[in-house]
PyMOL Python script that loads the backbone (N, CA, C, O; Angstrom):
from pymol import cmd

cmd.read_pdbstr("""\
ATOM      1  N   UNK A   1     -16.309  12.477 -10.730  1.00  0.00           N
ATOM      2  CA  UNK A   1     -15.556  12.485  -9.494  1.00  0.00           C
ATOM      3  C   UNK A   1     -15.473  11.081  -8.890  1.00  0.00           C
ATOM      4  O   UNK A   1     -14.459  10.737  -8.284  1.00  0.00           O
ATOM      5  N   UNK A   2     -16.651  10.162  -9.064  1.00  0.00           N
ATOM      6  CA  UNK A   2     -16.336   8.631  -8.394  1.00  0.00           C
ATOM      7  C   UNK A   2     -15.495   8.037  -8.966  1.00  0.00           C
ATOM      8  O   UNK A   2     -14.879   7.160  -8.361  1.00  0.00           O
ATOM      9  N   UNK A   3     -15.143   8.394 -10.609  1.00  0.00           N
ATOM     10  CA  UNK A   3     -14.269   7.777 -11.440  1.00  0.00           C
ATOM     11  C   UNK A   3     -12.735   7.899 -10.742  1.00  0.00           C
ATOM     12  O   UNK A   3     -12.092   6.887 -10.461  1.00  0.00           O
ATOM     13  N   UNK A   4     -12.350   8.941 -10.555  1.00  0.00           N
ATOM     14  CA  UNK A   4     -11.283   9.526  -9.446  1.00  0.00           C
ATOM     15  C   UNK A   4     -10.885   8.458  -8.295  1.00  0.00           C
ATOM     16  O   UNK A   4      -9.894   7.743  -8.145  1.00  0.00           O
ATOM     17  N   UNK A   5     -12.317   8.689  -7.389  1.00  0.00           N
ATOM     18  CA  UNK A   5     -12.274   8.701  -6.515  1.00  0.00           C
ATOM     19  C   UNK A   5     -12.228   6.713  -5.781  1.00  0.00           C
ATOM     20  O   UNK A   5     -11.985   6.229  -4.675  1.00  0.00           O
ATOM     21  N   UNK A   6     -12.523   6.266  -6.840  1.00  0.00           N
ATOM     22  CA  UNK A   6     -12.301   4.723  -7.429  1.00  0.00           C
ATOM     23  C   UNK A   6     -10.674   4.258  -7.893  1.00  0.00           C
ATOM     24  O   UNK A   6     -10.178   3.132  -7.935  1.00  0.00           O
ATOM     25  N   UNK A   7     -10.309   5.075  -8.091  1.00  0.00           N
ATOM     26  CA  UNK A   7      -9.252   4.690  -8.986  1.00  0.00           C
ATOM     27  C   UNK A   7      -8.372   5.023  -7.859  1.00  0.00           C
ATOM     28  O   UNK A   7      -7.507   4.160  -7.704  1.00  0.00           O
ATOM     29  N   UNK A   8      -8.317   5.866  -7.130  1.00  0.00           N
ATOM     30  CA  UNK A   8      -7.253   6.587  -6.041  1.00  0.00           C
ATOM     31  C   UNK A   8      -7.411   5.235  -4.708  1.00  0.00           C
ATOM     32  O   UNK A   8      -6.562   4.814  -3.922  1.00  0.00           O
ATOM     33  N   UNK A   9      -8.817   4.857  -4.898  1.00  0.00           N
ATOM     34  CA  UNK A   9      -8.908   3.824  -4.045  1.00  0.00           C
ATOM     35  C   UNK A   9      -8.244   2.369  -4.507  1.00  0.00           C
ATOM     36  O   UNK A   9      -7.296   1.994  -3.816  1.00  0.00           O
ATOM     37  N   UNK A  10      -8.496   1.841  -5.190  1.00  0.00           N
ATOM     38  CA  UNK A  10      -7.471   1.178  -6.076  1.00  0.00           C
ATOM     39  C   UNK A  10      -5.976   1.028  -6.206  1.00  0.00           C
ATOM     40  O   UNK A  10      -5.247   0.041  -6.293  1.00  0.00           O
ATOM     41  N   UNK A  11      -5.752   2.355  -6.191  1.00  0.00           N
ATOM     42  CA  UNK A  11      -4.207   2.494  -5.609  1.00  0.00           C
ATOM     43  C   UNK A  11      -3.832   2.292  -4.435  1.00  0.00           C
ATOM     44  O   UNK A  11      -2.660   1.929  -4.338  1.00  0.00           O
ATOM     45  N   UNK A  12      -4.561   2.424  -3.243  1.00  0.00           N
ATOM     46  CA  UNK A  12      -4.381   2.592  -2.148  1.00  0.00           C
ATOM     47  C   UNK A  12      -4.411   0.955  -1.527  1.00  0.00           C
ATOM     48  O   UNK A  12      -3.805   0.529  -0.544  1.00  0.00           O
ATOM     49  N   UNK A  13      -5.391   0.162  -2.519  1.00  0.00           N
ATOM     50  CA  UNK A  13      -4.760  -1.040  -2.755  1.00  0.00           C
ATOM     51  C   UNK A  13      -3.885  -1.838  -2.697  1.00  0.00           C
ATOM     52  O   UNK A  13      -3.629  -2.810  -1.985  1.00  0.00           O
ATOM     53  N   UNK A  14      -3.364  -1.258  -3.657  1.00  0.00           N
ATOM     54  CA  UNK A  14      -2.426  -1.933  -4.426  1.00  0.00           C
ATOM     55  C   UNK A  14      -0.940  -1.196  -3.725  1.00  0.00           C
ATOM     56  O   UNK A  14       0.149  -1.474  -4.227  1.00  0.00           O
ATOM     57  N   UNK A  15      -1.037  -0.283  -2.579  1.00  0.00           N
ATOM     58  CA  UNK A  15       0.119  -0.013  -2.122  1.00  0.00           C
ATOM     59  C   UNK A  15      -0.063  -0.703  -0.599  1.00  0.00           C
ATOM     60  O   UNK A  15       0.778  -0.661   0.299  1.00  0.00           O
ATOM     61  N   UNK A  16      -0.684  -1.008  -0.575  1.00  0.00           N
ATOM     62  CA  UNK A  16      -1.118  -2.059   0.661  1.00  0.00           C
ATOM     63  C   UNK A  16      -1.289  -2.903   0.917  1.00  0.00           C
ATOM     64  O   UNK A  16      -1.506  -3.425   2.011  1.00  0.00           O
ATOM     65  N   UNK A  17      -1.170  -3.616  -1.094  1.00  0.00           N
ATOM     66  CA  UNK A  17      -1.056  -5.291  -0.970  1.00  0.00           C
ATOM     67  C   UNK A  17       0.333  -5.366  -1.236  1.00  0.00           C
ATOM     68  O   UNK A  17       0.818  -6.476  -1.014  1.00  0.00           O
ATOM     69  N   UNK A  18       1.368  -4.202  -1.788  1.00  0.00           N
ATOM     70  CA  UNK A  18       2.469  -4.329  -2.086  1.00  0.00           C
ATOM     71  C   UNK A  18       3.470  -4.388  -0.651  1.00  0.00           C
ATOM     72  O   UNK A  18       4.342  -5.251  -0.549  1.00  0.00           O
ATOM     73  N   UNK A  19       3.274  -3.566   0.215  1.00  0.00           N
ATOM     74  CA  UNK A  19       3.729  -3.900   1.747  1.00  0.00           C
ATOM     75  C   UNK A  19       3.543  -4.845   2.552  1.00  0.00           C
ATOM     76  O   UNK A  19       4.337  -4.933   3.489  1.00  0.00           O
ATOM     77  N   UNK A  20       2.209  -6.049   2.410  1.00  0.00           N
ATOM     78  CA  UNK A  20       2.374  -6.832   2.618  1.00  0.00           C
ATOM     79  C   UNK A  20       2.941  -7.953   2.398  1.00  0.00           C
ATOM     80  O   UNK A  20       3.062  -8.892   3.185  1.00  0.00           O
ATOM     81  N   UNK A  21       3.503  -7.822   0.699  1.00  0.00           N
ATOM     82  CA  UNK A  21       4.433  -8.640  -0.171  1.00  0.00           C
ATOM     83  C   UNK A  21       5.483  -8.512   0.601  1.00  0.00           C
ATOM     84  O   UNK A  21       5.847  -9.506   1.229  1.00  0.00           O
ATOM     85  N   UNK A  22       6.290  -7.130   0.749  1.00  0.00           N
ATOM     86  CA  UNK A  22       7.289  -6.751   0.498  1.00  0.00           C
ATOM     87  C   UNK A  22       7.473  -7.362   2.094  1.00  0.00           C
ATOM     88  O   UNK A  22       8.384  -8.189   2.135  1.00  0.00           O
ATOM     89  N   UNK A  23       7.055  -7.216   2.916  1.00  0.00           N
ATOM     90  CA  UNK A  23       6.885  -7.473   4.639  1.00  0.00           C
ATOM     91  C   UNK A  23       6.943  -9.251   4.574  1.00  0.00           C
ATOM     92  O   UNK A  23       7.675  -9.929   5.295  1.00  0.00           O
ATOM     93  N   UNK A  24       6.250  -9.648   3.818  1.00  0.00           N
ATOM     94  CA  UNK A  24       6.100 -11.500   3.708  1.00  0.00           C
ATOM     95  C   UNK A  24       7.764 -11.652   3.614  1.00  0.00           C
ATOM     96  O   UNK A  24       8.500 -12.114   4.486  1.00  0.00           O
ATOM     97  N   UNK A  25       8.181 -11.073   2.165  1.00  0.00           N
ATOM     98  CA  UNK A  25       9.420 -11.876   1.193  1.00  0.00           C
ATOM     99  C   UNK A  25      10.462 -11.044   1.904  1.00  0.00           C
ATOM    100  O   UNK A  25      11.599 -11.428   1.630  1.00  0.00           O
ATOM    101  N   UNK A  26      10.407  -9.827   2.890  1.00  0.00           N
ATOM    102  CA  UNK A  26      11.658  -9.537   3.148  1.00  0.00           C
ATOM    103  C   UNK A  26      12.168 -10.434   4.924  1.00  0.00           C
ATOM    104  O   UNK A  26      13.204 -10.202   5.546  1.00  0.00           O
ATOM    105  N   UNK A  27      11.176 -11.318   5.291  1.00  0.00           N
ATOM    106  CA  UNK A  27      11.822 -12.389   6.421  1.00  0.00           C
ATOM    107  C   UNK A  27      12.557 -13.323   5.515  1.00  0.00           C
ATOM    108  O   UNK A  27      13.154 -14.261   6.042  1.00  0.00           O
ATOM    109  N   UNK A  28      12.586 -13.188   4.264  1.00  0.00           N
ATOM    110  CA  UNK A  28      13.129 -14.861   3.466  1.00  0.00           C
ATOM    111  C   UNK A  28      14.462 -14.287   2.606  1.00  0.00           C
ATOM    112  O   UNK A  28      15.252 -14.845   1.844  1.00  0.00           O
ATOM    113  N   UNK A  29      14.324 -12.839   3.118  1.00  0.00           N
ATOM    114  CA  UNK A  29      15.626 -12.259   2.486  1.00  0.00           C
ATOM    115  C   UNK A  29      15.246 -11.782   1.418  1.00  0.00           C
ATOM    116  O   UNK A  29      16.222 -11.517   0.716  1.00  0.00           O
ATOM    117  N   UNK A  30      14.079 -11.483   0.833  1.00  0.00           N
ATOM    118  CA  UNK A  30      13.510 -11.052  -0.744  1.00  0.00           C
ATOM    119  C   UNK A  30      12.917  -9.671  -0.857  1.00  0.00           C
ATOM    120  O   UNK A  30      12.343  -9.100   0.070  1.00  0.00           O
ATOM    121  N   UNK A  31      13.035  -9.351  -1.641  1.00  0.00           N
ATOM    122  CA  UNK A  31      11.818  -8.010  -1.870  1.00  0.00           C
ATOM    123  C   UNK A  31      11.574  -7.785  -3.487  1.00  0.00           C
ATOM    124  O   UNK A  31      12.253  -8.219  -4.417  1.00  0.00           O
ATOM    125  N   UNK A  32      10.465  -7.021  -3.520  1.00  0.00           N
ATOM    126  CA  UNK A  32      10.130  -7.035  -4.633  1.00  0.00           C
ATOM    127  C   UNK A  32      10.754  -5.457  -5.170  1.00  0.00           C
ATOM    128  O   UNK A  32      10.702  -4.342  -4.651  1.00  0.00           O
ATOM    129  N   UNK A  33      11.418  -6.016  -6.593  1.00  0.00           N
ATOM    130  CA  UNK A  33      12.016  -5.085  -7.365  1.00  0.00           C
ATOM    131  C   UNK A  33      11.591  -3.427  -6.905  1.00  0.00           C
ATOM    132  O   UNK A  33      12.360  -2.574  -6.460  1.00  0.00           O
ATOM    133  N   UNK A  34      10.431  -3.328  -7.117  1.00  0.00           N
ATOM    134  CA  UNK A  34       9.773  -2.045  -7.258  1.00  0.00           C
ATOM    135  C   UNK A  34      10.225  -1.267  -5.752  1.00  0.00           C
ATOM    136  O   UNK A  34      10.732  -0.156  -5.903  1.00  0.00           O
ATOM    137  N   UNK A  35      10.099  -1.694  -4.528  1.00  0.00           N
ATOM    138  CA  UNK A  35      10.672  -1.437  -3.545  1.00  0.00           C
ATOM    139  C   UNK A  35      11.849  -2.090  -2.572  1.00  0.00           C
ATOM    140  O   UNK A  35      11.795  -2.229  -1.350  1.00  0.00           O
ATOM    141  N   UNK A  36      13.030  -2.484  -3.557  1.00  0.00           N
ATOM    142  CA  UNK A  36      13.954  -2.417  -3.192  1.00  0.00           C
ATOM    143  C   UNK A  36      15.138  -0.909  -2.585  1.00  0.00           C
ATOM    144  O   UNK A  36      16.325  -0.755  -2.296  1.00  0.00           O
ATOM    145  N   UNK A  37      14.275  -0.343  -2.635  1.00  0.00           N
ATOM    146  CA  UNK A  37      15.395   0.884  -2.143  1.00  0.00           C
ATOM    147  C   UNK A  37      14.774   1.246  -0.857  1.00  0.00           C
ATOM    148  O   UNK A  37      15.216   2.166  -0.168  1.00  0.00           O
ATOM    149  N   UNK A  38      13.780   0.550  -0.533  1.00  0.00           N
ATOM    150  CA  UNK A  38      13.716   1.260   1.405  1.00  0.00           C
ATOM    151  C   UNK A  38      14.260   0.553   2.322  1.00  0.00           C
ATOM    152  O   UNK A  38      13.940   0.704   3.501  1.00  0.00           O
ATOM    153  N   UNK A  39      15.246  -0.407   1.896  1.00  0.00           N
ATOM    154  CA  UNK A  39      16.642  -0.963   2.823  1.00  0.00           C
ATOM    155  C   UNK A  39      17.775  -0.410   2.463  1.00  0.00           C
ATOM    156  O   UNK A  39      18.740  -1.148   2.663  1.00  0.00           O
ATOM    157  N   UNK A  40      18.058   0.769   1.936  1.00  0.00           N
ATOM    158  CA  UNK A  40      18.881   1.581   1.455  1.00  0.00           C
ATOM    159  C   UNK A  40      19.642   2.164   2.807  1.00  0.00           C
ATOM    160  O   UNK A  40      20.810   2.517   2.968  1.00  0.00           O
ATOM    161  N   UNK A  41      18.309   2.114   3.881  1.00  0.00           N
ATOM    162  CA  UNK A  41      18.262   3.344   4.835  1.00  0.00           C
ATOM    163  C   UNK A  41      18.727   2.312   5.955  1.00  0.00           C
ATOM    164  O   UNK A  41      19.551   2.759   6.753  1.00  0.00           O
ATOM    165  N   UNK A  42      18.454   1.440   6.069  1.00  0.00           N
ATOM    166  CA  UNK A  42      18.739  -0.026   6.820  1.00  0.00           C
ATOM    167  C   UNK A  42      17.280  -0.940   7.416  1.00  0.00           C
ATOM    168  O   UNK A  42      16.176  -0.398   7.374  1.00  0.00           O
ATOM    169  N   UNK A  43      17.392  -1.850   7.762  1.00  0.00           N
ATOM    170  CA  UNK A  43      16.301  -2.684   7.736  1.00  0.00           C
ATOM    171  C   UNK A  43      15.490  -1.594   9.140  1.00  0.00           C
ATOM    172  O   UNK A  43      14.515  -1.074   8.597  1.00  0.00           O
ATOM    173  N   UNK A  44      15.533  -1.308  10.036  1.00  0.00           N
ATOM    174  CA  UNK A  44      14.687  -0.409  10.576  1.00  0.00           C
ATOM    175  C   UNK A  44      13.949   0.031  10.227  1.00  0.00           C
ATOM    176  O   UNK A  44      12.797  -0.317  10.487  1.00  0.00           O
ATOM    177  N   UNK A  45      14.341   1.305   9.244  1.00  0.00           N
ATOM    178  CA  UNK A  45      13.623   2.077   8.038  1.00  0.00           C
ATOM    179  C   UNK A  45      12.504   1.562   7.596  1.00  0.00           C
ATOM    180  O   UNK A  45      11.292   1.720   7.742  1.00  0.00           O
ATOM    181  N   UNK A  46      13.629   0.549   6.706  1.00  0.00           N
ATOM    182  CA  UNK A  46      12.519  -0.325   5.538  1.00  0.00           C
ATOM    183  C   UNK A  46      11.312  -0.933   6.040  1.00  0.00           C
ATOM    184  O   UNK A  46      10.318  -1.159   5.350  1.00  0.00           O
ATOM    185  N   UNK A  47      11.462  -1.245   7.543  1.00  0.00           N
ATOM    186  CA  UNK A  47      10.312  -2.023   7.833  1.00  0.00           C
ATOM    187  C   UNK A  47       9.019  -0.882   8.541  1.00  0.00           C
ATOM    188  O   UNK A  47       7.821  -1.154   8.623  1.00  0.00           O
ATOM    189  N   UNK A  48       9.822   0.677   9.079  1.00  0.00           N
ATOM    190  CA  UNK A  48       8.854   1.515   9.061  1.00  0.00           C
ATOM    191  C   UNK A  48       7.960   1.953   7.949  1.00  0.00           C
ATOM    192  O   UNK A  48       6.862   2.494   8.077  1.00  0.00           O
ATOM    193  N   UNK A  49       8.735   1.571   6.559  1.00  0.00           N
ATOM    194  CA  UNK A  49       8.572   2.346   5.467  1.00  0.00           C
ATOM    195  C   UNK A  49       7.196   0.905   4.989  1.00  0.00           C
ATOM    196  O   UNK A  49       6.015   0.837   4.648  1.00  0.00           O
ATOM    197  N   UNK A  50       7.840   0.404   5.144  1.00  0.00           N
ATOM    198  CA  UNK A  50       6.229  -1.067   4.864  1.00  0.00           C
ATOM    199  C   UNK A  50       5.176  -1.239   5.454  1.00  0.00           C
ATOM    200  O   UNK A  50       4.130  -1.773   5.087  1.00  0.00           O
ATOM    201  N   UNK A  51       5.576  -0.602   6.732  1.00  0.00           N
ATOM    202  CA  UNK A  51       4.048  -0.060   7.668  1.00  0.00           C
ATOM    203  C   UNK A  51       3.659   0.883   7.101  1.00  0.00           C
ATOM    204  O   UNK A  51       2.531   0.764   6.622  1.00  0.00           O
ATOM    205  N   UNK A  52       4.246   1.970   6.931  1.00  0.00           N
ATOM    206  CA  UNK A  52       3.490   2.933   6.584  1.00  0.00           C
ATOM    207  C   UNK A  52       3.046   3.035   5.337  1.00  0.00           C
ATOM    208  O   UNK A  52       2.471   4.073   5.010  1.00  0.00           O
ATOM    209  N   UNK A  53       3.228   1.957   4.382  1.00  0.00           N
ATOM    210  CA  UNK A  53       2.814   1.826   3.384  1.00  0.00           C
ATOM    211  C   UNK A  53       1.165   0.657   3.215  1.00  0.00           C
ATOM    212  O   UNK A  53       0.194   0.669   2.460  1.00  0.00           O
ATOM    213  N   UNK A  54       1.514  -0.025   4.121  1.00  0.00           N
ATOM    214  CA  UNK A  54       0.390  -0.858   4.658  1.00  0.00           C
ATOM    215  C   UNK A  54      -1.029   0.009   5.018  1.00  0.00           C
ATOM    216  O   UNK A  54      -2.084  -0.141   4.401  1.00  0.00           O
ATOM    217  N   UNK A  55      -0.778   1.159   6.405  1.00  0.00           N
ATOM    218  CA  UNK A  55      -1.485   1.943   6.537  1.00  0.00           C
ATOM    219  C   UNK A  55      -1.924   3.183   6.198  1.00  0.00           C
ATOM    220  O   UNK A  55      -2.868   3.635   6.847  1.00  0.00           O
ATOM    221  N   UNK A  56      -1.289   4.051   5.031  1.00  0.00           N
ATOM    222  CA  UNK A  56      -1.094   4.708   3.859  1.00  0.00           C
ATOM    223  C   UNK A  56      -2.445   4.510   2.642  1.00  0.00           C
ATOM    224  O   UNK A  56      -3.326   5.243   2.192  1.00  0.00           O
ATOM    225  N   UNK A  57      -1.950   2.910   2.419  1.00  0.00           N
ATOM    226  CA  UNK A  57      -2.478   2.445   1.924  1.00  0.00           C
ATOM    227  C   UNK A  57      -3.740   2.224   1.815  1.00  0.00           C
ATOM    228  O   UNK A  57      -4.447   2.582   0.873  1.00  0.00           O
ATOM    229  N   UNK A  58      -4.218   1.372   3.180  1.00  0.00           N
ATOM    230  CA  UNK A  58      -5.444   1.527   3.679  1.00  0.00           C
ATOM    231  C   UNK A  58      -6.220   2.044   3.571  1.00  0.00           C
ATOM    232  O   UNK A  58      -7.269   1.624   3.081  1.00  0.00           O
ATOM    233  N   UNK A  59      -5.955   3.523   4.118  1.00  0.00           N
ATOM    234  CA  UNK A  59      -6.333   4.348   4.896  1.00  0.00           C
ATOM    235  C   UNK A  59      -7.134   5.229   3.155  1.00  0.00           C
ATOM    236  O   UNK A  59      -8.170   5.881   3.022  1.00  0.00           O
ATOM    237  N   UNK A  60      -6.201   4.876   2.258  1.00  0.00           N
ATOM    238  CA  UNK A  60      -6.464   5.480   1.017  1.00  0.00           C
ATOM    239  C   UNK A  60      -7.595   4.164   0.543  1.00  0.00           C
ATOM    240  O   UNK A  60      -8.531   4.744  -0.008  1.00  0.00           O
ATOM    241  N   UNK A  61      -7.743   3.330   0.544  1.00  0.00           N
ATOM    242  CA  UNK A  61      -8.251   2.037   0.346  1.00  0.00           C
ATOM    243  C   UNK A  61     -10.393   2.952   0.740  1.00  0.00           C
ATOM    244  O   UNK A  61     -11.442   3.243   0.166  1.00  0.00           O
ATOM    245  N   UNK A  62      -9.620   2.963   2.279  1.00  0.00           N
ATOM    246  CA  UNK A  62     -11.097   2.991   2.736  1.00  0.00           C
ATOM    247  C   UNK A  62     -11.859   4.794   2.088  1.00  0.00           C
ATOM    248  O   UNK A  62     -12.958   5.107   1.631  1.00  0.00           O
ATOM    249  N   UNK A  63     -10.882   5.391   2.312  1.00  0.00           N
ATOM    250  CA  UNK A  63     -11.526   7.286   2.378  1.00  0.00           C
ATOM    251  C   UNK A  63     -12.143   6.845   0.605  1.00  0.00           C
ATOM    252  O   UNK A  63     -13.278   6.759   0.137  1.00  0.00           O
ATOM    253  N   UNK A  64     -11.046   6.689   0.133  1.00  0.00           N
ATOM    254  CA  UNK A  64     -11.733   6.557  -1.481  1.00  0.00           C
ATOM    255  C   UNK A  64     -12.606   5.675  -2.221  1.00  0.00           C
ATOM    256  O   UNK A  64     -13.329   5.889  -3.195  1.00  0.00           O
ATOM    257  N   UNK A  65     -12.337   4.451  -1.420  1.00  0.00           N
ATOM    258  CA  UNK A  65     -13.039   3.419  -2.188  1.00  0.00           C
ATOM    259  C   UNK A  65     -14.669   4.088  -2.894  1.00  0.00           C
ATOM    260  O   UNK A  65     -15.285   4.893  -2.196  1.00  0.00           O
ATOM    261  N   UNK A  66     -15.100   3.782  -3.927  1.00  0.00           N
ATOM    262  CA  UNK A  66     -16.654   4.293  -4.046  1.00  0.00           C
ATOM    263  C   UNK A  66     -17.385   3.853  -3.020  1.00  0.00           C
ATOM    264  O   UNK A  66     -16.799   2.967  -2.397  1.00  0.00           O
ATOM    265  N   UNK A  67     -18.460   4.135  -2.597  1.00  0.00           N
ATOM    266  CA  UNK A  67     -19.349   3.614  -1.882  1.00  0.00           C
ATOM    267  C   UNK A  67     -20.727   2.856  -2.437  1.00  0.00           C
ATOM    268  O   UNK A  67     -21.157   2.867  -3.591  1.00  0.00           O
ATOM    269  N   UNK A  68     -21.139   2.371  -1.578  1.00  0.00           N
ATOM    270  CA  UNK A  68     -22.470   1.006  -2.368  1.00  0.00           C
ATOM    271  C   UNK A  68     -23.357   1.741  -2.116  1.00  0.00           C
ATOM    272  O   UNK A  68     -24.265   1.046  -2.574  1.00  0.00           O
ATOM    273  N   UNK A  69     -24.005   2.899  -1.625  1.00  0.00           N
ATOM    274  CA  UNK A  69     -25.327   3.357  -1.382  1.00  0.00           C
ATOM    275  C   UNK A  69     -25.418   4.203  -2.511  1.00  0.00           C
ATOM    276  O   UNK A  69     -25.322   5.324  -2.010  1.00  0.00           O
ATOM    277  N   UNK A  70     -25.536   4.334  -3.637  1.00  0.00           N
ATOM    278  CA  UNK A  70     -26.260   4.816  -5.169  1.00  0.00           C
ATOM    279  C   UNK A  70     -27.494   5.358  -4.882  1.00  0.00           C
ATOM    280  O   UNK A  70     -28.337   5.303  -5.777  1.00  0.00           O
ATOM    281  N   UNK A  71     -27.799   5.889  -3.790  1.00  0.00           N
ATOM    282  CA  UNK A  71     -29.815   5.845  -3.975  1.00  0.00           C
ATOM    283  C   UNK A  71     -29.628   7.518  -4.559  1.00  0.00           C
ATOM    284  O   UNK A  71     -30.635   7.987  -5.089  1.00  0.00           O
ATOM    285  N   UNK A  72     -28.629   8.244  -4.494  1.00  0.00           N
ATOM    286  CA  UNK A  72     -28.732   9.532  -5.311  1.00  0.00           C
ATOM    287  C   UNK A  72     -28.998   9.373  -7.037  1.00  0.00           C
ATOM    288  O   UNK A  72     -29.088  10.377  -7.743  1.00  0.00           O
TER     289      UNK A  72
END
""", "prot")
cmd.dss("prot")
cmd.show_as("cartoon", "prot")
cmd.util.cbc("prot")
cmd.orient("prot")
């Protein structure tokens, strides 16, 4: 189950370092391939859709990450 529960954290990562990409490169007019379609909806959207991917993210970051106390 930590194997899981590591890996889900990991993702939660990596969708939270990807909103901060996507949030950097879309003031310079850029975004990254993979989420180019949440300006589909118009830049409003897209920039709700990068928060909530930021804190999504997180939020999956922290609940899953493994934890350091092993004393079981």
């Amino acid at each position: 189950m930590e194997f899981i529960k590591g890996k889900i954290g990991k993702l939660g990562q990596l969708l939270a370092l990807m909103g901060v990409v996507s949030m950097i490169l879309s003031i310079f007019n850029y975004n990254l391939r993979l989420l180019a379609w949440i300006d589909i909806w118009g830049n409003g959207i897209g920039w709700i859709i990068r928060i909530l991917l930021i804190v999504g993210g997180g939020a999956m970051f922290f609940i899953f990450s493994p934890s350091d106390d092993d004393d079981e």
